[in-house]
Every structure is written in structure tokens, then in C-alpha cells.
C-alpha positions as a printed Julia matrix, in Angstrom:
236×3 Matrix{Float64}:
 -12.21   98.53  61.98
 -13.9    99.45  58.77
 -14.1   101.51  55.87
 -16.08  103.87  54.34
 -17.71  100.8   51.91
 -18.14   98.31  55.12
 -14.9    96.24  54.49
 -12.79   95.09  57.05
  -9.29   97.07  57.34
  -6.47   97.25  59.89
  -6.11   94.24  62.58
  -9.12   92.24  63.22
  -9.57   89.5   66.07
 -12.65   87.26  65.75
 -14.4    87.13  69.37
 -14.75   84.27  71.15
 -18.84   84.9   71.75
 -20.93   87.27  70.56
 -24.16   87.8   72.63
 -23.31   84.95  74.4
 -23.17   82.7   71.59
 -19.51   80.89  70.47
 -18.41   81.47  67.33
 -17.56   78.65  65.15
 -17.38   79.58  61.84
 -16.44   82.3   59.59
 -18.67   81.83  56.51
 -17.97   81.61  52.82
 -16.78   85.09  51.4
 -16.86   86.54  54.8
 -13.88   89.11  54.31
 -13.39   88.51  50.54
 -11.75   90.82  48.62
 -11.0    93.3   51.8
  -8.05   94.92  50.36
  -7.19   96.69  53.84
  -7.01   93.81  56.15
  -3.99   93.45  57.48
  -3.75   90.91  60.11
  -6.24   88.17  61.11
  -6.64   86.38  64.86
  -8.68   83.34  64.53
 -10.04   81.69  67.8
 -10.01   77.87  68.48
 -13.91   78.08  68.87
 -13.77   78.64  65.37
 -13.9    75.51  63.44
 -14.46   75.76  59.64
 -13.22   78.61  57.62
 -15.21   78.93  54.51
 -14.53   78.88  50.85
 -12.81   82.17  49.58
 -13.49   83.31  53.2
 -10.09   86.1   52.62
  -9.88   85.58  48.99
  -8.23   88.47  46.99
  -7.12   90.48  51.01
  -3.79   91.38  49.05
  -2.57   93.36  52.43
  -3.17   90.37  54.91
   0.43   89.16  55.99
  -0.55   87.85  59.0
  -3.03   85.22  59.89
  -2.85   83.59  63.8
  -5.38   80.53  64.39
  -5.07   79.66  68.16
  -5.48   76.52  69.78
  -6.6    72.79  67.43
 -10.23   73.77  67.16
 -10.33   74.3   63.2
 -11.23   71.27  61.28
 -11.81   72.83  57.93
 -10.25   75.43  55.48
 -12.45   75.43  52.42
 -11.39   76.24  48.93
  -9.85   79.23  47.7
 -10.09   80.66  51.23
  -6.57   82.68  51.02
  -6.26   82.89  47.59
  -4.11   85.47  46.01
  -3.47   86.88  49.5
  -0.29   88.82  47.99
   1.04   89.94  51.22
   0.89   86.64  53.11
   4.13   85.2   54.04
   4.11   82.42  56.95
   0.92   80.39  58.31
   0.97   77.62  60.46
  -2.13   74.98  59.68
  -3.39   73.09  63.22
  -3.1    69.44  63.99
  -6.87   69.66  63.76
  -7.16   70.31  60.1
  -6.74   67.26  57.63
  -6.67   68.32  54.07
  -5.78   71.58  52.31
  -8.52   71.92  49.76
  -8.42   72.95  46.14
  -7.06   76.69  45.78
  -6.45   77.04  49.76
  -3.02   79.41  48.78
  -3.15   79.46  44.99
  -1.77   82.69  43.77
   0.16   84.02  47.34
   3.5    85.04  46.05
   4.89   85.68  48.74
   4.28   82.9   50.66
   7.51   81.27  52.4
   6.98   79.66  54.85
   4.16   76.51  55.45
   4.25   74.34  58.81
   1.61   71.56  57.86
   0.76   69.47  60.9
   1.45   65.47  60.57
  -2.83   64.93  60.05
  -2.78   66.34  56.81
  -3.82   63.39  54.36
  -4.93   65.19  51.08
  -3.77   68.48  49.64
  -5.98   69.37  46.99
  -5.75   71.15  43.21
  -4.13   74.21  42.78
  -3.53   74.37  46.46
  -0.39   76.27  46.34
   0.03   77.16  42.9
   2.1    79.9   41.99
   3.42   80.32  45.34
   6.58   81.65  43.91
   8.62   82.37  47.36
   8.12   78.82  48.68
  11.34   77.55  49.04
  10.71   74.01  50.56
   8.19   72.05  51.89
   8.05   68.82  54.17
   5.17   66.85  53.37
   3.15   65.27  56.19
   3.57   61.32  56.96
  -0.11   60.29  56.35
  -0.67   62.68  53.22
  -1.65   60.03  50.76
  -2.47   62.01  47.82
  -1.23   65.41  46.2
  -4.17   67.12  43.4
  -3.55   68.51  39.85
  -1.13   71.39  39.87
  -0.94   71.54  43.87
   2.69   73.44  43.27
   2.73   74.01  39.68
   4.53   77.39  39.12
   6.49   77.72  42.96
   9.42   78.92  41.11
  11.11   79.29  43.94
  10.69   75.8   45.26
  14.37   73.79  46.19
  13.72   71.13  48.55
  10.6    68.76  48.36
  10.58   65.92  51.04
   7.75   62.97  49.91
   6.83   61.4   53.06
   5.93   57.26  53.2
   2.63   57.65  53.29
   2.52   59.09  50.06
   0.57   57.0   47.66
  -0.25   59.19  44.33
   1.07   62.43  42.66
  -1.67   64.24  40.34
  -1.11   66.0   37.15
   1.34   69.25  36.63
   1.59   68.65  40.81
   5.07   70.08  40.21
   5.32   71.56  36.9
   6.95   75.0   36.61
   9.18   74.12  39.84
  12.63   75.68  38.11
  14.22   75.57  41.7
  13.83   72.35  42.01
  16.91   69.74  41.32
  16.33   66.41  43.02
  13.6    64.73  43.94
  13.01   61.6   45.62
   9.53   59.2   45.3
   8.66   57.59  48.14
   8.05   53.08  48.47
   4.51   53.27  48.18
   3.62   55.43  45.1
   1.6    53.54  43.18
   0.73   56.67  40.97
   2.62   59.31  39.23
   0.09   61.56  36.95
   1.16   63.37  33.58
   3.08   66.19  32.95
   4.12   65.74  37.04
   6.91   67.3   36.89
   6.85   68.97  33.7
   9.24   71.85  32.55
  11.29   71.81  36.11
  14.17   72.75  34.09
  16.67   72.49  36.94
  15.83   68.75  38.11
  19.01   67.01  37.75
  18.32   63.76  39.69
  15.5    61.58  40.45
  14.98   58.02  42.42
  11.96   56.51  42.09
  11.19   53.83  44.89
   7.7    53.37  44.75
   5.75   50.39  43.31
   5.02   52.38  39.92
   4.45   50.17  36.99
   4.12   53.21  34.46
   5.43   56.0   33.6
   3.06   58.35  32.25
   3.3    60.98  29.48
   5.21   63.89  29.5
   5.99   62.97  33.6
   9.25   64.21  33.48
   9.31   66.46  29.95
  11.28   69.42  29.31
  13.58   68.47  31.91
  16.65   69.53  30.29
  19.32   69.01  32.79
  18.09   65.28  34.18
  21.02   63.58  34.12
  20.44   60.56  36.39
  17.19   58.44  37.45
  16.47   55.0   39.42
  13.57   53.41  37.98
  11.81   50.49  40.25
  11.98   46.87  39.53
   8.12   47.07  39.2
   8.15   49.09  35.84
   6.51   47.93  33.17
   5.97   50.76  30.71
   7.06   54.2   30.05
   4.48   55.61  27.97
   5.16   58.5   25.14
């Protein structure tokens, strides 16, 4: 269905084939900014969604891929989706790039599939009705501001695999009271977790030989934390 300027609106499945041809991509911008799309069904011939492909769709709420045939999700592809509230990410896809959900407040709920090994900047930034997320095993690094601002954020598990935290990754996470950091962190960036003015308790068991600055500033309520054996230096 469309609208009287073109843009998609209502319920839209993407076909299989189209004049006889799979489909296997939906390109960048595709359905940007179609403020009457409501629901999405993506096949598994589809592999690669592209960047900002249902950027700024503030009615979409619900988005079904089917099957493990997508590999990619490019940047800001459901950004500031305001209606979104659950999507489930296939075992096929490996990173959530920079932007992915930035700005979908009402986002809850997040199933990310154990292949995920990088989740980019700003990937779910501002996601302010995120209560908790389980990080994938093999997810070795977490970008700049990934959750800065999910207000609503309680219950962060950091997976083994883990290996560095970027800057402001959890900044702004008020919800937030205890976190744990996994053996083999070898990197925590500045300003990590920055204003999460309800974090009361953190354990720190990776191999981190500094602290950077500001990592754990304007944490008024911290009242206990492990540091490693391996520390060396916690910096201003």
C-alpha cells in the first residue's frame, strides 16, 4: 500500500521474487522516513538491509525477518523508529552497526543471536524502554555510546568473550545498579559508565591495567568495587 506522495503505509511483505528474480536486498533509504508503515515482513532471500533503509518510520512496531538468510543490517537502518518495540536479530547477522536502533524509545525487548561479535556506536542509544540486555558470548567489542541514555536499562549481562568497552558505552544508564566486567577485558574506555547515578556495585575481573578518566564519574551511590590484581593505574 501507498500514499498519495509514493510512501509505503499500512503492512508491507517483501516478495520472495519479482519477475522471477530473488530478492536479496532492500537498498539504502529504501522506506526512509515512511511515517505510515506499520509493520514490515522481511524474507530470508533477503540478505543485507541497507543503511537508514526504515530510518525515521515512527509508526513501524513490527518488523518479522524469516528464516537466517540476512547477513547485514547497515547503519542507522531503524533509527528513531518510535513505535518499535521487540525485534529478534538472526543467527546469520554478526554485528549491529553504528546507529542500527539509536533513538527507538520504545524499544524493549532485543533477542541478539550468539554470532554477534561487534555492536557498533550509538547502536542503541537512547533506547529508553530497554530494560535488560544479554550480551552474546563471542561479542568482543561494544562502540562509543552503544547504550548511552537507555534510562530504563536494569540488568546488563557481559558475556566472556567480551574484550573492550568504548567510550560513554553506558553513560546515562540511571536504571542501572550493578554491573559485572567480564575475565578478559583488557579495555574499559572513558566516561564508560558515566553519570549512571544508580550503580551501586561493580566487580571488575578482567585483565585491565587502567582505569581511565571519568570511567565511573558521577556515580553517586557506588558504594562497593573489586578492582583486579592486574591494575596499575587509575587515571584522573
Amino acid at each position: 500500500v501507498t500514499s498519495a506522495d509514493g510512501n509505503a503505509t499500512g503492512n508491507v511483505t517483501i516478495q520472495k521474487e519479482v519477475l522471477g528474480l530473488p530478492v536479496t536486498s532492500i537498498d539504502a533509504n529504501a522506506f526512509s522516513n515512511c511515517s505510515g508503515l506499520e509493520s514490515i515482513n522481511i524474507p530470508e532471500t533477503v540478505k543485507s538491509i541497507g543503511s537508514s533503509a526504515f530510518k525515521g518510520c515512527s509508526k513501524l512496531s513490527s518488523v518479522s525477518i524469516e528464516g537466517e538468510g540476512l547477513e547485514t543490517i547497515g547503519s542507522n537502518a531503524f533509527k528513531e523508529c518510535l513505535s518499535l518495540i521487540e525485534i529478534t536479530i538472526p543467527r546469520s547477522v554478526t554485528a549491529i552497526d553504528q546507529n542500527v536502533f539509536s533513538g527507538c524509545i520504545r524499544l524493549e525487548n532485543v533477542t541478539l543471536p550468539e554470532t554477534i561479535t561487534y555492536i557498533g556506536s550509538e547502536a542503541f542509544q537512547d533506547c529508553g524502554q530497554l530494560q535488560s540486555i544479554v550480551l552474546p558470548e563471542k561479542l568482543m567489542s561494544i562502540g562509543e555510546n552503544a547504550f548511552n541514555g537507555c534510562t530504563g536499562l536494569t540488568s546488563v549481562t557481559l558475556n566472556d568473550g567480551l574484550h573492550r568497552i568504548g567510550a560513554n558505552a553506558f553513560s546515562g544508564c540511571n536504571s542501572l545498579t550493578e554491573i559485572t566486567i567480564p575475565e578478559n577485558v583488557t579495555s574499559i574506555a572513558s566516561e564508560a559508565f558515566y553519570n549512571c547515578n544508580s550503580l551501586e556495585r561493580v566487580y571488575i575481573k578482567g585483565q585491565i591495567r587502567s582505569i581511565n578518566s571519568s570511567t565511573f564519574a558521577q556515580c553517586p551511590k557506588l558504594s562497593a568495587i573489586v578492582l583486579p590484581a592486574s591494575l596499575d593505574q587509575i587515571v584522573d
